[in-house]
N, C-alpha and C positions, 0 to 999 in steps of 0.2 A: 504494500500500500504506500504509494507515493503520492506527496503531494500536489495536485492540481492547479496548474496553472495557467490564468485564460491568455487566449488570445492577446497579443498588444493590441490595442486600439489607435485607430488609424485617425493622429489629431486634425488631420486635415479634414476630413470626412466630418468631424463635430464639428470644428469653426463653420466648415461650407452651408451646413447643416442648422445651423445654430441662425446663421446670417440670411436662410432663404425661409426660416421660419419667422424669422424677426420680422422678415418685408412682408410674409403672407398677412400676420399679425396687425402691421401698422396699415395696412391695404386694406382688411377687411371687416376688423373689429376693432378699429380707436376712431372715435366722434371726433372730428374736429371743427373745431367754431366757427361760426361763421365768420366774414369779414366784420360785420358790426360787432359781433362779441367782442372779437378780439382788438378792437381800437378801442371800445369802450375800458375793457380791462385793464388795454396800456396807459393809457389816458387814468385810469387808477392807481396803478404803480409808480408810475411817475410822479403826481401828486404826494403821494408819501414816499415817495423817496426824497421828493425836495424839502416836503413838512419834515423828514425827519434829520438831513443833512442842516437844515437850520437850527431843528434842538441840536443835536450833537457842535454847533459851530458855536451856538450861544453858551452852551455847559462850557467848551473851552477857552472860551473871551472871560467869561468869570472866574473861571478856575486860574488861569492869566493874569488874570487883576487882583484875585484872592493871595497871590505867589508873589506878585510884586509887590502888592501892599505890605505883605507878612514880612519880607525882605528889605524893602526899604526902613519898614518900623526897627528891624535887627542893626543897621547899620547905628 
């Protein structure tokens, strides 16, 4: 009784494999938005990315002036 050993498996054949099931996939069963969705969406993102690069810019303008207050007071 010796131990059993499979087959190597041919990685080419998985990628190939992997890559023609992927496109059947995105071909056949994923919804994609219409054009309005997707302007509306971005047009959402956008928004809060700006809304929130302005908090994040205003924390650092305080935080800024918190450091140099603190610093000039030490001198």
């Amino acid at each position: 009784m010796g131990v059993r050993i499979p087959p190597p498996v041919q990685k080419n054949n998985v990628m190939i494999n992997y890559i023609k099931e992927s496109y059947e996939e995105l071909k056949n069963h994923v919804t994609w938005p219409t054009l309005a969705d997707a302007q509306r969406e971005m047009v959402i993102v956008v928004v809060f990315s700006v809304l929130f690069s302005l908090l994040i810019w205003g924390m650092d303008s305080f935080f800024e002036w918190l450091m140099a207050l603190y610093f000039n007071f030490m001198k």
